[in-house]
C-alpha positions as CSV (number, residue, x, y, z in Angstrom):
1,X,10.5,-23.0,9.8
2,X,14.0,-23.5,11.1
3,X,14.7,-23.0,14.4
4,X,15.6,-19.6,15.6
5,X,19.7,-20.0,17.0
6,X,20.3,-18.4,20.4
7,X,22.9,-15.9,19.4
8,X,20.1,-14.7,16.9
9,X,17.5,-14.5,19.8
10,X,20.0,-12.8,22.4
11,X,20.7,-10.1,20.0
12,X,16.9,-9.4,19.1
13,X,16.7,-9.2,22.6
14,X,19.2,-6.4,23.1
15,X,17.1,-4.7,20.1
16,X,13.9,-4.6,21.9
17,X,14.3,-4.5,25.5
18,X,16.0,-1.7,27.7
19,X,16.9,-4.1,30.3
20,X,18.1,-7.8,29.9
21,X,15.3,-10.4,30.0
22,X,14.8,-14.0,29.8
23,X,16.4,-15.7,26.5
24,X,13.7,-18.3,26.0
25,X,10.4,-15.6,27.0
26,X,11.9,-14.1,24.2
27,X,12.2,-16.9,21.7
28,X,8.7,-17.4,22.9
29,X,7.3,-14.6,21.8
30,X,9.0,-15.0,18.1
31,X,7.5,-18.4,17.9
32,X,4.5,-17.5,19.1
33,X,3.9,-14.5,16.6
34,X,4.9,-16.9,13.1
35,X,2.1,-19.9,15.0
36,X,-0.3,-16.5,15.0
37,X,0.7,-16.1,11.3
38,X,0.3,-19.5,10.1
39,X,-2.7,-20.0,12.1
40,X,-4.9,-17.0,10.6
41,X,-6.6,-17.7,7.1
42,X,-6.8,-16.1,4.2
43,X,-8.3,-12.8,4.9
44,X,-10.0,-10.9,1.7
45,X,-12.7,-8.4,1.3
46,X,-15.5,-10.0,0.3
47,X,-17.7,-9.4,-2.6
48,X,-20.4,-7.4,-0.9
49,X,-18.4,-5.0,0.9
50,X,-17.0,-4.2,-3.1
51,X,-20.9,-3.4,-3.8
52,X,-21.6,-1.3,-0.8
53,X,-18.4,1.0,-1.5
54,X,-19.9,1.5,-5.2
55,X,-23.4,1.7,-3.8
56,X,-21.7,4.6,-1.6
57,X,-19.9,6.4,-4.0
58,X,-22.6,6.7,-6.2
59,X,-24.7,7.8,-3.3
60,X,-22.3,10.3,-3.1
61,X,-22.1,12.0,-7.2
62,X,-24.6,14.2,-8.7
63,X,-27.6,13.2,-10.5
64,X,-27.0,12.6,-14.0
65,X,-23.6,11.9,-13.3
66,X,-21.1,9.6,-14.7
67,X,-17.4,8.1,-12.4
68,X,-14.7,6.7,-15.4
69,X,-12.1,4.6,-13.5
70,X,-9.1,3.0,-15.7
71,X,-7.4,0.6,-14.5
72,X,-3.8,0.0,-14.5
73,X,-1.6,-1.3,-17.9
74,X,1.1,-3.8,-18.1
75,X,4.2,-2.2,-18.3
76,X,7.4,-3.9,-20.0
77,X,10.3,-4.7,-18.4
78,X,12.6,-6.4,-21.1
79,X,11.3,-7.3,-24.4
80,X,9.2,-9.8,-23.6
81,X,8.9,-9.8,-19.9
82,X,6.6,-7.3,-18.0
83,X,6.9,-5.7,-14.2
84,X,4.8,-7.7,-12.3
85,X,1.5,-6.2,-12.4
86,X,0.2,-3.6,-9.6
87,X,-4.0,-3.1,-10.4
88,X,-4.9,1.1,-10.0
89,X,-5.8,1.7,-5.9
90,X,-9.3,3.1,-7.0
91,X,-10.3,0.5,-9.7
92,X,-9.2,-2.2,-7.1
93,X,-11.1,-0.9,-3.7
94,X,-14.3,-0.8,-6.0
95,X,-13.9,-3.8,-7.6
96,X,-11.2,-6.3,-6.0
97,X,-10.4,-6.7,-10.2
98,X,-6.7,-7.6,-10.5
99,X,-6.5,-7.9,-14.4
100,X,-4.6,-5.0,-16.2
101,X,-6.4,-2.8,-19.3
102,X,-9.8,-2.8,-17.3
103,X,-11.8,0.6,-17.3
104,X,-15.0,1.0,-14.5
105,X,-17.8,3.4,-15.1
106,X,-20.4,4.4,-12.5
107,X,-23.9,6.0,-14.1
108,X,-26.4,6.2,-11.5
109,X,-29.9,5.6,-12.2
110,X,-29.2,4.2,-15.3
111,X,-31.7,2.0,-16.0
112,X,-29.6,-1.1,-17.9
113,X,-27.2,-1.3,-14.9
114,X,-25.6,1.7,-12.9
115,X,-22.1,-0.4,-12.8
116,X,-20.2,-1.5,-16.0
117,X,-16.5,-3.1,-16.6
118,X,-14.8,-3.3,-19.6
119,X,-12.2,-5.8,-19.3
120,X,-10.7,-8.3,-21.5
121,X,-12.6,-10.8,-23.3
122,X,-11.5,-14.6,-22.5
123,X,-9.1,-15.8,-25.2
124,X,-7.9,-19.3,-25.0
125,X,-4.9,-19.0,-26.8
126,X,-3.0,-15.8,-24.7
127,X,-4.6,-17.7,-21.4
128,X,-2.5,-20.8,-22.2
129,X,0.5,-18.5,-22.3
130,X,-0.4,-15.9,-19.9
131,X,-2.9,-17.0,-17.5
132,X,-6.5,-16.8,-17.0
133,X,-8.9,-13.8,-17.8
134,X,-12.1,-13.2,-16.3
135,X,-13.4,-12.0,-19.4
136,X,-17.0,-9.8,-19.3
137,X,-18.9,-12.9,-18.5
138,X,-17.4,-13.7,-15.6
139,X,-17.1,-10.1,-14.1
140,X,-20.8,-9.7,-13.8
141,X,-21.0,-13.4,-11.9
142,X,-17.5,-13.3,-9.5
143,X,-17.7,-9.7,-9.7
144,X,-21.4,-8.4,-8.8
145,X,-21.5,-5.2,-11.6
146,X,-24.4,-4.4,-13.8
147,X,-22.8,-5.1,-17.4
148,X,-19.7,-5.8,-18.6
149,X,-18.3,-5.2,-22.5
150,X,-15.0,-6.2,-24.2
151,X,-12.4,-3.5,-23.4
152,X,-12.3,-2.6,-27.5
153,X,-15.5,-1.9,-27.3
154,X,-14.6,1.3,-25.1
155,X,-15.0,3.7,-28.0
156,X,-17.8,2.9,-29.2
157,X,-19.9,2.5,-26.2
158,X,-18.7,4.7,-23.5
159,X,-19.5,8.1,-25.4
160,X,-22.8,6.8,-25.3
161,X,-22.8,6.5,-21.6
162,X,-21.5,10.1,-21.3
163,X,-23.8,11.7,-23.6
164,X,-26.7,13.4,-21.7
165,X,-25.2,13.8,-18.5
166,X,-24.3,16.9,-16.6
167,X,-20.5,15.7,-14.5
168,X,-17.9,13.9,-15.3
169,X,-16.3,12.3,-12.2
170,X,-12.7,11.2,-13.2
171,X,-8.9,11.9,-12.0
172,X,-7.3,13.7,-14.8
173,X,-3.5,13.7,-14.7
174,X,-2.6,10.5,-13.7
175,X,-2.4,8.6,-17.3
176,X,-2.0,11.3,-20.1
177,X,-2.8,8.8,-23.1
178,X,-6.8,8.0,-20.8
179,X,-6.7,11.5,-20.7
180,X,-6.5,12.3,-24.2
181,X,-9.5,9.9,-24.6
182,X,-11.5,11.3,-21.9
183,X,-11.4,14.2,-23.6
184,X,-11.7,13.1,-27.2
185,X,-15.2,11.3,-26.2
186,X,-16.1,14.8,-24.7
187,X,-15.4,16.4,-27.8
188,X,-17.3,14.5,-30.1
189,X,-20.7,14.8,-28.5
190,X,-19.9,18.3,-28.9
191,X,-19.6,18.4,-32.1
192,X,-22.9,16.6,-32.3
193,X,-24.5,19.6,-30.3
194,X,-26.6,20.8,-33.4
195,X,-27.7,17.3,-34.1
196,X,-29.2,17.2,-30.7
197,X,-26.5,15.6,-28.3
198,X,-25.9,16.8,-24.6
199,X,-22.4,16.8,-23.9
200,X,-21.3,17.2,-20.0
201,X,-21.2,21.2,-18.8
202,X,-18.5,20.0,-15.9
203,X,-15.6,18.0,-14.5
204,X,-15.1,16.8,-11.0
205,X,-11.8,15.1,-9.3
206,X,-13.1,11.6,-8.5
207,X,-10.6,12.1,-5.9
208,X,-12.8,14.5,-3.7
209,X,-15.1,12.0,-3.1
210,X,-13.4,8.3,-3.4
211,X,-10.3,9.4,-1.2
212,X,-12.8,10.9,1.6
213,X,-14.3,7.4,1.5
214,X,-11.4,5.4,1.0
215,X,-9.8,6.9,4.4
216,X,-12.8,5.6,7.0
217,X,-11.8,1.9,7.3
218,X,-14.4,-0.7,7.6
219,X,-13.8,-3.9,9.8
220,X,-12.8,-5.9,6.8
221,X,-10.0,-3.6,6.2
222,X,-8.5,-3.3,9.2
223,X,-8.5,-7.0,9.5
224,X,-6.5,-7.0,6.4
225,X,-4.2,-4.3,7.2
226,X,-3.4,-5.9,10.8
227,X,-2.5,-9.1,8.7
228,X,-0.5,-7.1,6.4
229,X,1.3,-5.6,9.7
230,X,1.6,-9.1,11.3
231,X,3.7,-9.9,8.3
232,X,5.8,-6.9,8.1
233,X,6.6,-7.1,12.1
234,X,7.9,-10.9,11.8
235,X,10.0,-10.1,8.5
236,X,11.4,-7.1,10.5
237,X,12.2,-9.7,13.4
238,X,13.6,-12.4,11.0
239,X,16.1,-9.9,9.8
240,X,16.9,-9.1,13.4
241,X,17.8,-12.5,14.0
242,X,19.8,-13.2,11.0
243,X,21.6,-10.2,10.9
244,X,25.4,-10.0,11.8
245,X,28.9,-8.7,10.9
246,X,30.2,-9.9,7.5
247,X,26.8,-10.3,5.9
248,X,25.6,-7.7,3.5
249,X,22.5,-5.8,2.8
250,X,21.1,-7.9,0.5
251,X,20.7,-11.1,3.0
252,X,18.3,-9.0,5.3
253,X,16.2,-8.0,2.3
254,X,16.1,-11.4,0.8
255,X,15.0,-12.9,4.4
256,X,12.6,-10.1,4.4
257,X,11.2,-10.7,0.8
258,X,10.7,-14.4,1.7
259,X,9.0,-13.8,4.6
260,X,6.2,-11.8,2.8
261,X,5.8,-14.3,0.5
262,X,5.7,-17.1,2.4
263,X,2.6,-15.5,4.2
264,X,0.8,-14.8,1.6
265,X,2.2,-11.1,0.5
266,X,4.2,-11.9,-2.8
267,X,5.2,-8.4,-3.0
268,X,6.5,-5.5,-0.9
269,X,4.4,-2.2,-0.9
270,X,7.6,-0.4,-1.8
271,X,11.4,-1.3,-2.5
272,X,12.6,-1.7,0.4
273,X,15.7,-0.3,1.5
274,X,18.3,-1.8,4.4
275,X,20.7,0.4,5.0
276,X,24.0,-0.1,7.4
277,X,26.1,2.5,8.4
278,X,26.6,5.6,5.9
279,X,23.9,4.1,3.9
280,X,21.4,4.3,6.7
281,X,21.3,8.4,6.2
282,X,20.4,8.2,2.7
283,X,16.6,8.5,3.0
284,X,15.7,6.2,-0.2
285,X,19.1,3.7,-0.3
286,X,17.6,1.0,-2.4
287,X,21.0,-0.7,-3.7
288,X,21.6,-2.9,-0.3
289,X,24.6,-4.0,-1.6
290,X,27.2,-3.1,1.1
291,X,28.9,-5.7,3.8
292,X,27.4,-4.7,7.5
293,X,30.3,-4.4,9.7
294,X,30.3,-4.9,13.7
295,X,29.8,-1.3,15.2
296,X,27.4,-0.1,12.7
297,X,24.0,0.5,12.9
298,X,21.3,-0.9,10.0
299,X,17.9,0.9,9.1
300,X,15.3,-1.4,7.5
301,X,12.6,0.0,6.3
302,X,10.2,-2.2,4.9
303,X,6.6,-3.1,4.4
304,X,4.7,-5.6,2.6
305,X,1.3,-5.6,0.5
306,X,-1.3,-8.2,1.3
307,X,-4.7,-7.6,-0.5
308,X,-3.5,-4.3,-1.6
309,X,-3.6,-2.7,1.4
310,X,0.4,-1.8,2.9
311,X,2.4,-2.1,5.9
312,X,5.3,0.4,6.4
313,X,7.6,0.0,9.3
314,X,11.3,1.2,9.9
315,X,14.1,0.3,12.2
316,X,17.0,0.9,13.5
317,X,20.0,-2.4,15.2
318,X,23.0,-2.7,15.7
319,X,24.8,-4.9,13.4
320,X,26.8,-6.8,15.8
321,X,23.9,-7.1,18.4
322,X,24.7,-4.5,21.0
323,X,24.6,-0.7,21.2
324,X,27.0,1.7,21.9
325,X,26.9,4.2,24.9
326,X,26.2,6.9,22.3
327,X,23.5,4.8,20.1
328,X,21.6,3.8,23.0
329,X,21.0,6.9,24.1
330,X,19.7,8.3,20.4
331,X,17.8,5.1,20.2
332,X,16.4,5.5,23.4
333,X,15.2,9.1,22.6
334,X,13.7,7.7,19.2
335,X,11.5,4.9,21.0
336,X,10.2,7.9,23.8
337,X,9.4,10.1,21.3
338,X,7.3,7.1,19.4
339,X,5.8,6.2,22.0
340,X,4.3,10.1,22.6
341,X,3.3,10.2,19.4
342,X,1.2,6.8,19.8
343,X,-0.3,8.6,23.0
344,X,-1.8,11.2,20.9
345,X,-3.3,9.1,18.2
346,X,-6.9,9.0,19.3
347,X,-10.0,10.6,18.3
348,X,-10.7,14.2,18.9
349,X,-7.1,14.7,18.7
350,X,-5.8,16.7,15.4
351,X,-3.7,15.2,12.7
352,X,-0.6,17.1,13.7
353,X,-0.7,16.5,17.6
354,X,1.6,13.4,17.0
355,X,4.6,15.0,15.1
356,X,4.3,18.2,17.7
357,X,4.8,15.3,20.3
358,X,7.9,13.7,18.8
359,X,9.4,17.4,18.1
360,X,9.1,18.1,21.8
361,X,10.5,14.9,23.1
362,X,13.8,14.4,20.4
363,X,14.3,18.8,21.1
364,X,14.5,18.1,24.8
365,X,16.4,14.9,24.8
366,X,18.9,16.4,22.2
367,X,19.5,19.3,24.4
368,X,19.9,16.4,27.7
369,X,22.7,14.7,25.3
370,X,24.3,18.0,25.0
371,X,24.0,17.7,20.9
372,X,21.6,20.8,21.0
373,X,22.1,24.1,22.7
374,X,19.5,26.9,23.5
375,X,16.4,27.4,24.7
376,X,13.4,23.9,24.0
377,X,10.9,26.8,22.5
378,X,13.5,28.9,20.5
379,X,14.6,25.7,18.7
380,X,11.4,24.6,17.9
């Protein structure tokens, strides 16, 4: 890393403290958060805590049930080149699977294996161009499920997982064409009713039950989402320090992007949008493309993905370094009214308690800077 310049460090400074403080405390701190990043490993969610959350979920469905999770696709960019890939949230928290055209399908209690994958089968020649697969093999040794099948073999072998059961647990609207099979497996064991064949009386939302278990956080996750955080924070304070009159947009986002990747997050969890001046009040200013200029404020907000789990922080710095009168006394509000919303995030406390906070605190302080008039309660 190269060292941080003073004039970068003095105007971080300005950013974060109310009051002036010591220039190398400061610098300190900086140095002493990228050692913390450096220092930490790898930090993944290992291959039994992938078992207990299917273990858990299947706990959780109906006898003579069956879960179908597809995975994401590729998707093409340009002819030949494809958006880097992004595997499905709920495929990937079961599994940990990162390879696109992958379908999961929980049957408890059945007897050959209650967990199968269909992925894609190894192929030498597309691996040479494209990378390495898995393949069904390997799934059931790195990946711990029951069975695994080639992906082509989905129609012929999943209707005979469905047949017989009662539920169907799956997310419909998210992928019309997995739909449209969904249902056309559905429909052909009805048509074998008179030959015998059980086709399912119901469908559930997986949702109801995955996203109730996906939002209790075991202490593998939040090890990987304060990692995730870590990251985001020191990008956020790179930008501080590189950020000056003259530049544009762009630099802070590419000093933002290379911070990610260079710990370990190759991507961001959304675009991320660094906005000076005007641009700062449009709420999803993606182009970055404008030259900061001294006097004006920049918004960053901007969050990386590490392990698939995302970081999302956003704030507000001067350009040139110091505040104005009149933006010190907005930000000012901003950072109370943060920090009463913080003070309310604890258990027994309801979901909402944090926003009435921040309502409160900006209502009050607005009417203090003379920018609101009436009455705190009427104008809330």
């Amino acid at each position: 890393l190269r060292s941080t310049p003073r004039r970068a460090t003095l105007r971080t400074q300005s950013v974060n403290s109310r009051t002036s403080s010591n220039t190398f405390a400061s610098r300190r701190l900086t140095l002493s958060m990228r050692r913390n990043l450096y220092r930490k490993a790898t930090v993944k969610i290992s291959k039994a805590e992938f078992i207990r959350r299917r273990k858990q979920l299947m706990a959780m469905m109906d006898r003579h049930s069956i879960a179908i999770i597809p995975g994401a696709r590729e998707v093409t960019r340009s002819r030949d080149t494809d958006y880097p890939f992004r595997q499905n949230s709920d495929l990937f928290y079961l599994t940990g699977f990162e390879e696109p055209d992958a379908v999961l399908v929980l049957v408890p209690g059945r007897r050959q294996g209650q967990v199968v994958l269909f992925c894609r089968e190894r192929d030498p020649e597309m691996e040479l161009w494209n990378g390495y697969r898995l393949g069904p093999e390997g799934a059931t040794a790195y990946l711990g499920v029951d069975d695994a099948f080639p992906i082509e073999d989905l129609d012929e072998i999943l209707p005979g997982f469905i047949e017989g059961t009662q539920r169907i647990y799956y997310s419909m609207g998210h992928d019309d064409v997995f739909d449209q099979r969904v249902m056309g497996w559905v429909n052909l064991i009805r048509r074998l009713v008179r030959s015998g064949a059980a086709p399912p009386a119901d469908f559930t939302d997986l949702a109801f039950l995955l996203h109730e278990q996906r939002l209790i956080k075991s202490a593998a996750e939040i090890r990987v989402m304060k990692k995730a955080g870590e990251i985001s924070a020191a990008a956020h304070v790179r930008a501080m320090q590189e950020c000056e009159p003259g530049r544009y947009e762009y630099h802070l986002e590419a000093a933002i992007q290379h911070t990610f990747s260079e710990h370990g997050a190759r991507f961001p969890a959304y675009n991320s949008i660094v906005g000076s001046g005007a641009n700062a009040c449009v709420l999803h200013y993606t182009e970055n493309a404008s030259r900061m200029k001294a006097g004006d404020l920049v918004l960053i907000d901007a969050g990386c993905e590490y392990q698939g789990y995302a970081a999302d922080i956003t704030r507000t710095f001067p350009v040139s370094g110091q505040f104005s009168p009149e933006q010190r006394s907005i930000y000012d509000l901003v950072l109370e009214a943060q920090r009463a919303a913080i003070a309310k995030v604890r258990p027994g406390n309801t979901w909402n308690q944090p926003h009435d906070a921040t309502v409160r605190v900006i209502t009050r302080g607005l009417i203090k800077l003379g920018l609101l008039k009436g009455k705190e309660r009427e104008l809330i």
